[in-house]
GUGU-216310 format. One record per residue: x, y, z of N, C-alpha, C in turn; residue in three letters. Coordinates in nm, 4 decimals. Each point is the difference from the previous one (the first is absolute). Example, Ala and Ser with C-alpha at 12.3 -4.5 7.8 and 13.67 -1.06 7.14 Angstrom:
2
> 1.3190  -0.5690  0.7800  -0.0890  0.1190  0.0000  0.0900  0.1200  0.0000  ALA
> -0.0350  0.1050  -0.0720  0.0820  0.1190  0.0060  -0.0770  0.1090  0.0730  SER
This chain:
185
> 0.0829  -0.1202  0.0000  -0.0829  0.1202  0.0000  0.0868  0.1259  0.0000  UNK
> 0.1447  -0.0220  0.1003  0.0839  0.0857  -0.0110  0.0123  0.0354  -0.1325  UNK
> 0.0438  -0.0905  -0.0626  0.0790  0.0554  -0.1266  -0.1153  0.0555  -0.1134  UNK
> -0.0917  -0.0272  0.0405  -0.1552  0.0197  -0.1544  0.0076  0.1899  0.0198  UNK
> -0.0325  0.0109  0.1810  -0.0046  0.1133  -0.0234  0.1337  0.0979  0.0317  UNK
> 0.1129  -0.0794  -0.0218  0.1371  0.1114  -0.0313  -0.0338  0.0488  -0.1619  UNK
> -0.0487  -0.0823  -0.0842  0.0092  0.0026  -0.1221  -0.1259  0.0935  -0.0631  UNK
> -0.0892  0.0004  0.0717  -0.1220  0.0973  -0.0207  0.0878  0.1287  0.0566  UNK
> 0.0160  0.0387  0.0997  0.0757  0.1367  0.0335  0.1210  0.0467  -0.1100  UNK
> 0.0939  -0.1086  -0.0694  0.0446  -0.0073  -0.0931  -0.0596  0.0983  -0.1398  UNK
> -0.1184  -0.1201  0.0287  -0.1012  0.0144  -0.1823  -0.0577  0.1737  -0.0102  UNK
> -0.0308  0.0507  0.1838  -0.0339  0.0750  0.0122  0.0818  0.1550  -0.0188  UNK
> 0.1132  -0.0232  0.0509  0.1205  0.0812  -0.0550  0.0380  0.0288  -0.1076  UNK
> -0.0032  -0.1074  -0.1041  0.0653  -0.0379  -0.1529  0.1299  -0.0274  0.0528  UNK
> 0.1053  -0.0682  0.0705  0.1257  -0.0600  0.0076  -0.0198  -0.0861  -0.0753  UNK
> 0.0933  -0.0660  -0.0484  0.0184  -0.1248  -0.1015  0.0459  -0.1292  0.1372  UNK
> -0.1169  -0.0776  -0.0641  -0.0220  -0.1454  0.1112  0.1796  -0.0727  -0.0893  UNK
> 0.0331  -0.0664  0.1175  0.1112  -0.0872  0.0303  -0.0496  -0.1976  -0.0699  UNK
> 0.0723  -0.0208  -0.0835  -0.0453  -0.1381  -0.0329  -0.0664  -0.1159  0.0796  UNK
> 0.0033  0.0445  0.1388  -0.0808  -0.0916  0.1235  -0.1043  0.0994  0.0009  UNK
> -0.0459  0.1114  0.0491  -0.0564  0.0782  -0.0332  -0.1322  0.0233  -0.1042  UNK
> 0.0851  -0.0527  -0.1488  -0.0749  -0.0153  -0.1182  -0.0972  -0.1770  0.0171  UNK
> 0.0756  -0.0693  0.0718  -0.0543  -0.1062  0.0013  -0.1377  0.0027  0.0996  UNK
> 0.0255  0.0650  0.0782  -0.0794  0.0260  0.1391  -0.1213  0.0648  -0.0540  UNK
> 0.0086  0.1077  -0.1139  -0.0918  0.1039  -0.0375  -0.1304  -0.0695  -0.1198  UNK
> 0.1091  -0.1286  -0.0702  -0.0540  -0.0900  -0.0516  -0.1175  -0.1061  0.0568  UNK
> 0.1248  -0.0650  0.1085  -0.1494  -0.1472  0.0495  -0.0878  0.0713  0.0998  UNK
> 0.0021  0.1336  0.0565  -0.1068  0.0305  0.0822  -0.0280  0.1180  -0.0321  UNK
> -0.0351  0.0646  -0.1369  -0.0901  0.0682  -0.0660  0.0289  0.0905  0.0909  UNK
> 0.1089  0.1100  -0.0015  0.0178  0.0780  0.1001  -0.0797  0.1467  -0.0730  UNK
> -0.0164  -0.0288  -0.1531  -0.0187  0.1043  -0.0293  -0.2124  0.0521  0.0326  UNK
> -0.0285  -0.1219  0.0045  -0.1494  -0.0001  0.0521  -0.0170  0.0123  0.0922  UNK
> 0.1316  -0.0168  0.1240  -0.0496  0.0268  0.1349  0.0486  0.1301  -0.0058  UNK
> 0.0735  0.0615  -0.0374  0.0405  0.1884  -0.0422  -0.1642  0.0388  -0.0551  UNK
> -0.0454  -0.0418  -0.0739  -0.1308  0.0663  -0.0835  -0.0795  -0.0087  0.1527  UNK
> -0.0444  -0.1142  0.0058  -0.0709  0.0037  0.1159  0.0112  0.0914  0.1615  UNK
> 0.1363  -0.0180  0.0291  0.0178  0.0999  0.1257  -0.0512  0.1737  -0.0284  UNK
> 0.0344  0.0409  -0.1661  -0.0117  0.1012  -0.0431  -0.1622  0.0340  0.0160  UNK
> -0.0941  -0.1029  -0.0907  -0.1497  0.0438  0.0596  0.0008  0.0105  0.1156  UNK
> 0.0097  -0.1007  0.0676  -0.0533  -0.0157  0.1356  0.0289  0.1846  0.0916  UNK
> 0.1469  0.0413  -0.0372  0.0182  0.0848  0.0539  -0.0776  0.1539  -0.0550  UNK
> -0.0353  -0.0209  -0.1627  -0.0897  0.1126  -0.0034  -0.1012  -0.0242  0.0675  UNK
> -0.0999  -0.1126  -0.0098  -0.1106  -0.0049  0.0446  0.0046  -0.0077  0.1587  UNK
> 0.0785  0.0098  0.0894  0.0395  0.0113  0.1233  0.0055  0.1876  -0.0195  UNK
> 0.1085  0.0516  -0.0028  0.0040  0.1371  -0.0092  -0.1748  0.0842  -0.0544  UNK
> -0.0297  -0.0439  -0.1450  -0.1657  0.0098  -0.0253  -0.0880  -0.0454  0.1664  UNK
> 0.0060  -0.0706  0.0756  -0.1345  -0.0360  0.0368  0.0110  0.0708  0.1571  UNK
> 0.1654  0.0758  0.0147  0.0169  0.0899  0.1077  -0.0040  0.1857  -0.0403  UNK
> -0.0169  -0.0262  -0.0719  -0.0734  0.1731  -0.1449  0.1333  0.0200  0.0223  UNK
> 0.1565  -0.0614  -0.0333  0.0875  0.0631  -0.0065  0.0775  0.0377  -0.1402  UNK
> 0.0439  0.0691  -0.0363  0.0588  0.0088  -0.1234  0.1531  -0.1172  -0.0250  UNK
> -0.0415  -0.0034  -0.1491  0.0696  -0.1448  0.0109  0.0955  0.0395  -0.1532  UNK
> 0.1285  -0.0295  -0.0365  0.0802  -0.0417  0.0635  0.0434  0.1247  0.1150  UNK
> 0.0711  -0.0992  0.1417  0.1128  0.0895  0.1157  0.0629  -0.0677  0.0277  UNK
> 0.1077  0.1223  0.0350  0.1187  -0.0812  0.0700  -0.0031  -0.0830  0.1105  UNK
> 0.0563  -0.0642  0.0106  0.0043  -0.1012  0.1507  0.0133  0.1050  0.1314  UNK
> 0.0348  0.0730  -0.0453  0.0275  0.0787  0.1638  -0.1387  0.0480  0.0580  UNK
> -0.0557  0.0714  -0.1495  -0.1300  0.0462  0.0095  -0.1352  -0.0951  0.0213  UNK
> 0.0220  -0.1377  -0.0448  -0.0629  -0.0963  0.0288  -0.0206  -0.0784  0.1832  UNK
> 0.1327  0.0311  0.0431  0.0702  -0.0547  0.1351  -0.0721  0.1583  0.0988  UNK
> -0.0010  0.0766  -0.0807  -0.0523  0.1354  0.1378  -0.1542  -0.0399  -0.0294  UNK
> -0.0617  0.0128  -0.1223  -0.1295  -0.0271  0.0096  -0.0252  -0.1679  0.0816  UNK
> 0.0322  -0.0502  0.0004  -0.0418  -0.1327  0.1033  0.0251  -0.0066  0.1185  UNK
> 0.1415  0.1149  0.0495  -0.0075  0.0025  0.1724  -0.1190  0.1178  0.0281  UNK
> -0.0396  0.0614  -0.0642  -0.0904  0.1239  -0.0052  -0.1477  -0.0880  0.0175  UNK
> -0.0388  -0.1316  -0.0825  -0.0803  -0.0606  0.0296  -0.0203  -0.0771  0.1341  UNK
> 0.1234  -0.0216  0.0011  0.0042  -0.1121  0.1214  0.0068  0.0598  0.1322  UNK
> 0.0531  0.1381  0.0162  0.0039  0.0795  0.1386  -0.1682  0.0435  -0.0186  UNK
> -0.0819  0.0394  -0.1499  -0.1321  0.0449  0.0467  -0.1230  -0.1446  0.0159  UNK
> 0.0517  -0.1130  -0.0415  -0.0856  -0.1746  0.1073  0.0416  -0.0076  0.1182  UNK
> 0.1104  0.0629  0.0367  0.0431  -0.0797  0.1339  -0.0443  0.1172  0.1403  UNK
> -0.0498  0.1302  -0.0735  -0.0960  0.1404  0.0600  -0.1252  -0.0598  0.0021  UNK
> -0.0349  -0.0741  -0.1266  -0.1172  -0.0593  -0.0013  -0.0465  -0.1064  0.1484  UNK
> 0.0399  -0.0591  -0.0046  0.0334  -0.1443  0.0116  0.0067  0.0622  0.1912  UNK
> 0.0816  0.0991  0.0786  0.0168  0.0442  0.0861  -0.1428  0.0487  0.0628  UNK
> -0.0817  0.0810  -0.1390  -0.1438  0.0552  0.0453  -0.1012  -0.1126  0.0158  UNK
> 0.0031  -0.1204  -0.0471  -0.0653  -0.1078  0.0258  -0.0660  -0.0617  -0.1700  UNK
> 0.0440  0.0922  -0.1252  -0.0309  -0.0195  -0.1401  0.0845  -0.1092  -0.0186  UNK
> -0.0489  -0.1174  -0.0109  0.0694  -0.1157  -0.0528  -0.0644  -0.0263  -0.1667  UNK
> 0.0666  0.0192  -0.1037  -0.0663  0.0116  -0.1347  0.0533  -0.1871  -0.0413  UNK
> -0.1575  -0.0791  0.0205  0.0023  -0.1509  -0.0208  -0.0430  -0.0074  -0.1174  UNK
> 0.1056  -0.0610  -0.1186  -0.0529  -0.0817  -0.1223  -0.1065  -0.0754  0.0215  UNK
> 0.0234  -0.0791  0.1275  -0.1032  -0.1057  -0.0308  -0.0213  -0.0251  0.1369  UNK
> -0.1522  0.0672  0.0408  0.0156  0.0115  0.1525  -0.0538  -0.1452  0.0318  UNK
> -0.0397  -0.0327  -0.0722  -0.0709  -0.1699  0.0294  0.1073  -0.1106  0.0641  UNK
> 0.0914  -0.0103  -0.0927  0.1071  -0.0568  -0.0254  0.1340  0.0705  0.0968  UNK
> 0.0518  0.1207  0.0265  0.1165  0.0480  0.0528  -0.0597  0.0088  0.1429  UNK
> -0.0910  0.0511  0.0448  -0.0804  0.0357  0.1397  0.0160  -0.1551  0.0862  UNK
> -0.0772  -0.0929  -0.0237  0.0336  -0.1068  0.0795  0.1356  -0.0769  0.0085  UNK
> 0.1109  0.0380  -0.0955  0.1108  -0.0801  -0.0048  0.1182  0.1375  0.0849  UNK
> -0.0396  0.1301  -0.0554  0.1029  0.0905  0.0676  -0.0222  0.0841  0.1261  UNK
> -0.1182  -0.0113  0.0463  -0.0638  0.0753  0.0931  -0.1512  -0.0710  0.0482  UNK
> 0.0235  -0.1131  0.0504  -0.1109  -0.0378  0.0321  -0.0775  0.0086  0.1256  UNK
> 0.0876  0.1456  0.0794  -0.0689  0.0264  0.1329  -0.1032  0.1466  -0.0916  UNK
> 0.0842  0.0361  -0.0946  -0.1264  0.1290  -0.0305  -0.1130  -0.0367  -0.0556  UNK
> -0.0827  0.0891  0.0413  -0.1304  -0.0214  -0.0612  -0.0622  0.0138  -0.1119  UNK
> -0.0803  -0.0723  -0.0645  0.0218  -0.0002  -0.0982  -0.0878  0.0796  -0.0899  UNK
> 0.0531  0.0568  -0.1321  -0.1249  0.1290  -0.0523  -0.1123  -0.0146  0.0075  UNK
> -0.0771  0.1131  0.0091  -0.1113  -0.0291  -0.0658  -0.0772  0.1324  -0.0589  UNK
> 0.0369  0.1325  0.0922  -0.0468  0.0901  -0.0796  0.1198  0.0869  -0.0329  UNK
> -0.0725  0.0839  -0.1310  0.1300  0.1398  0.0037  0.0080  0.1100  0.0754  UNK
> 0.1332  0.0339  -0.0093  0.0306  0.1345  0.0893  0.0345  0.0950  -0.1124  UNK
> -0.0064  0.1129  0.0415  0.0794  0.1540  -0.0720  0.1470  -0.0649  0.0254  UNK
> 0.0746  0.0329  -0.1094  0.1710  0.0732  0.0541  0.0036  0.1015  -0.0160  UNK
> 0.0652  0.0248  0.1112  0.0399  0.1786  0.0997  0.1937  0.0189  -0.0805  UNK
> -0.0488  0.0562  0.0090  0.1987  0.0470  -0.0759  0.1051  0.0320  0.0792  UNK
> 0.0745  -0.0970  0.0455  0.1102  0.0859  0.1377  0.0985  0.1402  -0.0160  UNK
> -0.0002  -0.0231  -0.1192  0.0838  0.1603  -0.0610  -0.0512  0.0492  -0.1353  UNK
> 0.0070  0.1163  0.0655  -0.0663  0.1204  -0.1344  0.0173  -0.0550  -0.1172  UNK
> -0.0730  -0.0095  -0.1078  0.0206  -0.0767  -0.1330  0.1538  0.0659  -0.0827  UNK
> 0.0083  0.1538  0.0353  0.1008  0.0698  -0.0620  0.1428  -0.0771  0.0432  UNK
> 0.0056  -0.1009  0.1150  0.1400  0.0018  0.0021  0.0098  -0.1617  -0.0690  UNK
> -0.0927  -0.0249  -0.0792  0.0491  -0.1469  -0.0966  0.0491  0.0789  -0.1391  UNK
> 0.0933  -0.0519  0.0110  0.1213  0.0550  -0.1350  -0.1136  -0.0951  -0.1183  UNK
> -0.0112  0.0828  -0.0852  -0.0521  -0.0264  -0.1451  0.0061  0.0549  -0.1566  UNK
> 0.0678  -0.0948  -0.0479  0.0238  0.1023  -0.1544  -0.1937  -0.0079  -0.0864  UNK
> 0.0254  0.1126  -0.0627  -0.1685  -0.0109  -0.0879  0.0187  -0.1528  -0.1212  UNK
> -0.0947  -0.1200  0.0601  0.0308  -0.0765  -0.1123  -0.1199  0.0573  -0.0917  UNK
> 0.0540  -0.0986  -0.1275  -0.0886  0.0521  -0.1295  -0.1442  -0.0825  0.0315  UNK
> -0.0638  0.0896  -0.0474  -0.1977  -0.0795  -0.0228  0.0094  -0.0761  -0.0904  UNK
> 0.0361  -0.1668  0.0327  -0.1115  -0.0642  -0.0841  -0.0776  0.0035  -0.1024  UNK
> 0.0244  -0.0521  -0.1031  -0.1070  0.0138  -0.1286  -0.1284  -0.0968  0.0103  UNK
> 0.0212  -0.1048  0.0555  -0.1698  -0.1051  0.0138  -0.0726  0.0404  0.1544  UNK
> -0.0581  -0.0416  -0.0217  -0.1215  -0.0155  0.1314  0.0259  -0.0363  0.0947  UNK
> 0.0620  -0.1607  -0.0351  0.0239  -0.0704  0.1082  0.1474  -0.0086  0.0914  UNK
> 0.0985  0.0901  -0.1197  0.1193  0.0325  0.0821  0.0199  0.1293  0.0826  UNK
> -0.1491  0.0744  -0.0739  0.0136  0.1048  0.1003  -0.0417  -0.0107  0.1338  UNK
> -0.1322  -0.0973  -0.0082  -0.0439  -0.0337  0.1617  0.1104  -0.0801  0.0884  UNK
> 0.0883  -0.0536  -0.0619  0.0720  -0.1233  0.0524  0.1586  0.1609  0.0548  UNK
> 0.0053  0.0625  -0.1032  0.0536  0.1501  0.0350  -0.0102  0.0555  0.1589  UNK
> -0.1486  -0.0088  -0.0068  -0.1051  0.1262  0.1187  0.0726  -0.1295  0.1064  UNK
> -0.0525  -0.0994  0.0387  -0.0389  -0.0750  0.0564  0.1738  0.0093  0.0621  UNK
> 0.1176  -0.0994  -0.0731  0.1228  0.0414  0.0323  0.0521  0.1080  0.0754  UNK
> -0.0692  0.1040  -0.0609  0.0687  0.1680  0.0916  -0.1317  -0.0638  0.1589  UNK
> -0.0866  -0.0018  -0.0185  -0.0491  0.0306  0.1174  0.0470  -0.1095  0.0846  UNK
> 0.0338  -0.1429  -0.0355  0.0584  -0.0780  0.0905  0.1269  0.0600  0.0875  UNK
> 0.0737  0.1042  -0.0768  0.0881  0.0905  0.0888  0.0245  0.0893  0.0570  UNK
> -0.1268  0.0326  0.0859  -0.0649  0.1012  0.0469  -0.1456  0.0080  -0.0363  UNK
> -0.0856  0.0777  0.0817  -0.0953  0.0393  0.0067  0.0059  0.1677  -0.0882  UNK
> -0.0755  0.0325  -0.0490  0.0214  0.0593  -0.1160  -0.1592  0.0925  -0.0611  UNK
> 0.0112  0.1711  -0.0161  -0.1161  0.0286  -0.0576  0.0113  0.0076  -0.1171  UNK
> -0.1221  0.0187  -0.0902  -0.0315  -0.0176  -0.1282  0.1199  0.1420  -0.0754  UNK
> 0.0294  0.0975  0.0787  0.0894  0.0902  -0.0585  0.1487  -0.0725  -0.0159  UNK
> 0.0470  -0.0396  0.1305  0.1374  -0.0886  0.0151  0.0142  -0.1285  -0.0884  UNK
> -0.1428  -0.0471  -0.0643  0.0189  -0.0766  -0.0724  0.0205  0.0501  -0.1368  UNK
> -0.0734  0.0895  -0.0946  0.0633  0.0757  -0.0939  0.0923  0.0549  0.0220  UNK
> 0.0741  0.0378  0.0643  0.1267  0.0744  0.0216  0.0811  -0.1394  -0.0602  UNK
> -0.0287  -0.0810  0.0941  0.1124  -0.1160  -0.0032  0.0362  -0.0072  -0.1622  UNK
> -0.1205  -0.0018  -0.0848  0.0610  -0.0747  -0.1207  0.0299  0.1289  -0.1280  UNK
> 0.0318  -0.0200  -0.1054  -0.0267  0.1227  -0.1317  -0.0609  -0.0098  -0.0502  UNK
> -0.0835  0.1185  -0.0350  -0.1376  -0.0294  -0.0856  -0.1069  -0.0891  0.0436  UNK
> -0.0238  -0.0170  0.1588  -0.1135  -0.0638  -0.0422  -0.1508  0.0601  0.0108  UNK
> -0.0745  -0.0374  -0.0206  -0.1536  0.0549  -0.0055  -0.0535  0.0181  0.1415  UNK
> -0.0538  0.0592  0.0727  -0.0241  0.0152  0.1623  -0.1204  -0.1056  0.0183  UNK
> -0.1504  0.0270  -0.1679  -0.1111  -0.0821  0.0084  0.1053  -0.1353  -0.0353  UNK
> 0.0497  -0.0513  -0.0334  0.0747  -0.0979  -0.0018  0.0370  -0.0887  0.0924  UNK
> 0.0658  0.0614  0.0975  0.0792  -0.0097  0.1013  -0.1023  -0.0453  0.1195  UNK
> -0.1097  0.1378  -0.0127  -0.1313  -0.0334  0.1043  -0.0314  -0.1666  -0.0408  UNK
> -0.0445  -0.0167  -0.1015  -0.0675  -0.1122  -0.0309  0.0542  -0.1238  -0.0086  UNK
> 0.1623  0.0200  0.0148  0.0443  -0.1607  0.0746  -0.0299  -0.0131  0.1575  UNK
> 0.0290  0.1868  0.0271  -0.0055  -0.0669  0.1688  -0.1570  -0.0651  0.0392  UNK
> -0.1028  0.1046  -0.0334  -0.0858  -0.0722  0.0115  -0.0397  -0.1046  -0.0496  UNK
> 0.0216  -0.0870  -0.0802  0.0451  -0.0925  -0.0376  0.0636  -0.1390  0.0855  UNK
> 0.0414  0.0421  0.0672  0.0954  -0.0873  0.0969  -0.0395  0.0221  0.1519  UNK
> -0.0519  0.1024  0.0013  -0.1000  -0.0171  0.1129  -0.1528  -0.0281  0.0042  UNK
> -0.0489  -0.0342  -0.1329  -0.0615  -0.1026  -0.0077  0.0122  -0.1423  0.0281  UNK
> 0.1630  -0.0306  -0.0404  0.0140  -0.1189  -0.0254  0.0582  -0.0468  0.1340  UNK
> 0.0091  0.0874  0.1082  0.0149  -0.0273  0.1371  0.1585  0.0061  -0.0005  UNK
> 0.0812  0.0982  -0.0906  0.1276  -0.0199  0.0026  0.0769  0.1179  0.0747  UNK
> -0.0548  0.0998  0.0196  0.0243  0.1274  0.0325  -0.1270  0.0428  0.0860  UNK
> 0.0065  0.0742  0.0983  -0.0664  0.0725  0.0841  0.0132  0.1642  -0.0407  UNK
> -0.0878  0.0853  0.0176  0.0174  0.1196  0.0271  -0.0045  0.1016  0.1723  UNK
> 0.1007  0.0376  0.0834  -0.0336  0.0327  0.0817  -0.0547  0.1087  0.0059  UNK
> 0.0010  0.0542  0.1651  -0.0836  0.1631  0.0388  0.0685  0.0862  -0.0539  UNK
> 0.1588  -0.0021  -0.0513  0.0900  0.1158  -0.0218  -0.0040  0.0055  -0.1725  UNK
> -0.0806  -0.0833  -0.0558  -0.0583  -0.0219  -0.1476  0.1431  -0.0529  -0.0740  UNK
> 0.0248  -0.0493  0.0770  0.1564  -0.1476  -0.1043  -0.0635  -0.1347  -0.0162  UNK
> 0.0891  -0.0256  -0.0867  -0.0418  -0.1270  -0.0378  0.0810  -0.1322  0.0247  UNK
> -0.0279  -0.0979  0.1196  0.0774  -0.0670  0.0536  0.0318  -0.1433  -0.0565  UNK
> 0.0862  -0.1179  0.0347  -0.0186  -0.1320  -0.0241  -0.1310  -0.0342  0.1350  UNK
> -0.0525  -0.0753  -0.0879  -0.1269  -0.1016  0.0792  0.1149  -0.0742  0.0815  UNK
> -0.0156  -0.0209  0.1249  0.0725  -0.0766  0.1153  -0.0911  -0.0818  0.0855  UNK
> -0.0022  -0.1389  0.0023  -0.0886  -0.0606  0.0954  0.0573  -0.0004  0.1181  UNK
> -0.0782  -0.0001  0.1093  0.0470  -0.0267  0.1405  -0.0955  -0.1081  0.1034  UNK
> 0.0415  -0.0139  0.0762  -0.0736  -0.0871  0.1029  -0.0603  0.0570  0.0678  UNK
């Protein structure tokens, strides 16, 4: 495995592979696992509204930036479960278990989450999947959400959120933001 992916970082550089190397790049299709890491990583960067291609450094600050704002989460009692069915009784089976939703409350002013304006979306469904993304990172009003992106439409913008708080995905609180839906016990 060592050597498949010395040779993808290789493929990825353009260095010229070494005759073990060339053999390596051969019997384990190194060049499909290069194609592949490459989607995976747009559609990773895409499904966090980040602009894609970045540098690793810029990639490495945006993920401790994520991970210091779950573990704020996670401190206030917001545990965000893929699969509360499934993770709840195997990782936490003294908490209780969901059943209705709560508002999320925002522990810091929305202004101090660092954000570049990403671009609006051209379909429907990447723009809601857009809305939905920003508001999973923060709680968020319908202005802070056009701000966030370029060009987008405000009736637009309204109509994913409401949209998704139809679909029980987002809450709106008293301070008129638009939150992640959070179950609690």
């Amino acid at each position: 495995m060592t050597g498949m992916y010395n040779v993808v970082e290789k493929l990825r550089s353009g260095e010229t592979l070494t005759p073990k190397e060339r053999s390596i790049h051969e019997m384990a299709a190194c060049g499909v696992l290069r194609d592949l890491h490459e989607t995976l990583d747009v559609l990773a960067a895409e499904a966090y509204g980040w602009p894609w291609p970045m540098a690793r450094e810029q990639i490495l600050e945006r993920l401790v930036a994520l991970h210091d704002e779950r573990v704020a989460e996670e401190k206030r009692g917001l545990i965000r479960w893929l699969r509360p069915d499934y993770q709840i009784p195997r990782f936490a089976p003294t908490a209780p278990v969901p059943v209705e939703l709560a508002p999320v409350t925002a522990a810091e002013p929305i202004a101090t989450i660092a954000e570049v304006r990403r671009p609006w979306p051209t379909t429907a469904v990447e723009q809601l999947s857009a809305v939905a993304g920003l508001v999973a990172q923060g709680p968020r009003t319908i202005d802070e959400m056009v701000a966030a992106f370029s060009s987008p439409k405000r009736e637009q913008v309204t109509r994913h959120l409401e949209t998704l708080a139809l679909m029980g995905e987002v809450l709106l609180d008293d301070a008129g933001r638009y939150g992640t839906a959070v179950r609690v016990g």
